[in-house]
N, C-alpha and C positions, 0 to 999 in steps of 0.2 A: 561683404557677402553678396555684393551686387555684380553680375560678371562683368570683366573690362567691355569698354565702346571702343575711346579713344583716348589712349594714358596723353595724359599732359608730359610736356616735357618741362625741366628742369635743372637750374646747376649747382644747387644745393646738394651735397653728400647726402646721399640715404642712409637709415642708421645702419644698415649693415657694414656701411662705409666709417661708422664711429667707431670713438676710441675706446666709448661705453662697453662693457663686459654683456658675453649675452643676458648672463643673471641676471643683474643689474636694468638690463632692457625689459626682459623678463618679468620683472617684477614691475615696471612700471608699467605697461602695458595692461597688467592683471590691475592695478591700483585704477586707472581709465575705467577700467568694466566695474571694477566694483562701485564706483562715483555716480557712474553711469546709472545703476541699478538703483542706488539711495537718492541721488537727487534727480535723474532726469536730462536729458540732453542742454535744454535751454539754459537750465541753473551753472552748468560747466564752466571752466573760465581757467586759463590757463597759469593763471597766479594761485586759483585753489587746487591745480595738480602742482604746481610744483611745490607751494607749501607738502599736498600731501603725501609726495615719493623724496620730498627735501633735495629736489636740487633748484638749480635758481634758473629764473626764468630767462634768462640770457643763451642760458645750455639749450633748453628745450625750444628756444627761435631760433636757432641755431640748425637745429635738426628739422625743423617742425613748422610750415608756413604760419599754422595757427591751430587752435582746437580740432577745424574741419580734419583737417591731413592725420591731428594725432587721432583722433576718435578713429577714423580708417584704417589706421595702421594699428590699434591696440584689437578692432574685431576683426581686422585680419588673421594677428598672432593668436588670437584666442579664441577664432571660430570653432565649434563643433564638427566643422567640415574637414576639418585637418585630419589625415591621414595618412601620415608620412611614418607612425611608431605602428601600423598591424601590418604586419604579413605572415597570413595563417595560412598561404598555400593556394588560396581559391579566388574570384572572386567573392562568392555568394560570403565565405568567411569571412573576407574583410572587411564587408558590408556591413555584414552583423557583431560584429568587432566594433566598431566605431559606433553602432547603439549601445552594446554595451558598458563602453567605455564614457557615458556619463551614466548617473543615475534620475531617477524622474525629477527628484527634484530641481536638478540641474538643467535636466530638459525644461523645465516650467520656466525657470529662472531665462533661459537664451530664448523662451519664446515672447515673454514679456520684454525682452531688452531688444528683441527685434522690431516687436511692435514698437517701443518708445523710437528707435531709429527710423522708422517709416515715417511715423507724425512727422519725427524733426524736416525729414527730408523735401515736406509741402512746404515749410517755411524756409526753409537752409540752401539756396541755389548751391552753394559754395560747399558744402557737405556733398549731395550729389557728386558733385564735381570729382570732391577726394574720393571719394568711395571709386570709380570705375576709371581712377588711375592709378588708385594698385591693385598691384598680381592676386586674382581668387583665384587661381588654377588649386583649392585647395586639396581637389580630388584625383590630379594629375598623376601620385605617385601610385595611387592603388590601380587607375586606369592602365598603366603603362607595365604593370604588371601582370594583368591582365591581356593585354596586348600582346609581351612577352610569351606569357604562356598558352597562348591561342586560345583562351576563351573568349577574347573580343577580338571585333577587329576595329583595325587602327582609325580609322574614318569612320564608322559608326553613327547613325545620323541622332543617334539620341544622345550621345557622348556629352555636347556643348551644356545639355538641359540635365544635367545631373545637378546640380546647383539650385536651380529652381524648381525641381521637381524636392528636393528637402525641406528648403527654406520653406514652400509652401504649403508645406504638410503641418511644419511646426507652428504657423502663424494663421493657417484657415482652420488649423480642428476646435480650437476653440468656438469657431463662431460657427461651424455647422454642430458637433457636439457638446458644448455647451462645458466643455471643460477644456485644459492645456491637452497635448497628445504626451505619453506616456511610453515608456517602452516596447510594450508588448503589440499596441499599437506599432510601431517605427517596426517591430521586428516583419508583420506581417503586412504591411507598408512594403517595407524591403523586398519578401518572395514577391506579393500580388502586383507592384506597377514598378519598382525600381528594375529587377532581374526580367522584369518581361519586356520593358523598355527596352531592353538592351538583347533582347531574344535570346534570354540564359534561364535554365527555369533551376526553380530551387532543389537540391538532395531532399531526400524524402526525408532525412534526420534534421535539415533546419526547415521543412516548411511548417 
C-alpha cells in the first residue's frame, strides 16, 4: 500500500507465474494478514507460514525472497484499496462502494494492521524495499473508468495521491479523534476531500 519508487528487478517467476491455483494463493495470502493481526510483524517467520497454509518451505522460497516480499505481496492481494469487483456506473459510486464493501470493523482491523506495517518498516530496510516493488495501482481500475466515461481526466494531478490520501485517513483518525475512522466517516471523507481532489462534486443523493 506504499505507491511504487523503483520496482526491483528480478528472475524469480512471480506467483502469478505459479502453478499454485488462484484459491489456493488466495488463501494463503489471507492466512499472511491474519498472522499478521495476531502475532505482529517481527514474531512472523516463514517456517510459521508455511506450517500455517501447510505447504513446505522450499515451495514458498521458491516464489518468495523471504517474509519481506511475502508480507507485500499478501497486503497487496488483500488491500482495502482494491477495486477491481465495483462498477456502479459513476465515479462517486464506486468510491462509495468500496467503503461499503468492508464493515467497521474491518476497517479498524486494516487500520491497526497498517499501523503495525509502519513500525515494522523503521526497523525492516528490506520490507520497505518489498513494499514499493510491487504494483499498488490498486485504484487503477475504477480510475480508468472514470476516465472512460469523461468524468476524469486522464492526467489528472491528483490521480497519483489517491492512495495516500486513504491510507492516511485510515491511520491519522485515530490519533486526531481519538478512535479508528469508521464508515460513515470514509463515506463523507469521500464527497468532502476525495471527489473535490479530483474536481468531481458529490450527487446530492450520496452527499
Amino acid at each position: 500500500m506504499v505507491p511504487p519508487t523503483h520496482p526491483r528487478t528480478t528472475t524469480r517467476p512471480s506467483p502469478r507465474q505459479s502453478r499454485i491455483s488462484p484459491e489456493r494463493e488466495a488463501q494463503m495470502y489471507a492466512a499472511v494478514i491474519d498472522m499478521l493481526r495476531e502475532t505482529g510483524y517481527d514474531a512472523l517467520s516463514m517456517e510459521a507460514i508455511a506450517t500455517r497454509v501447510r505447504w513446505s518451505k522450499a515451495t514458498l522460497y521458491r516464489r518468495f525472497s523471504g517474509k519481506q516480499e511475502l508480507v507485500a505481496m499478501a497486503l497487496r492481494h488483500q488491500s482495502p484499496l482494491r477495486t477491481d469487483t465495483y462498477d456502479t456506473g459513476s465515479l462517486a459510486g464506486d468510491l462509495h462502494a468500496m467503503v461499503d464493501a468492508r464493515s467497521d470493523q474491518r476497517l479498524h482491523a486494516d487500520a491497526a494492521l497498517l499501523r503495525g506495517v509502519f513500525r515494522a518498516l523503521h526497523t525492516d530496510e528490506e520490507l520497505g524495499d518489498a513494499l514499493r516493488a510491487v504494483d499498488h495501482d490498486e485504484l487503477g481500475a475504477l480510475v480508468s473508468r472514470a476516465v472512460r466515461r469523461g468524468e476524469l481526466a486522464e492526467h489528472h494531478p491528483a490521480i497519483p495521491h489517491l492512495p495516500h490520501l486513504f491510507v492516511s485517513a485510515l491511520v491519522a483518525h485515530p490519533l486526531i479523534e481519538g478512535g479508528p475512522a469508521n464508515r460513515d466517516f470514509l463515506h463523507r471523507y469521500v464527497d468532502a476531500v476525495i471527489l473535490s481532489a479530483l474536481g468531481t462534486e458529490a450527487p446530492p443523493h450520496e452527499a
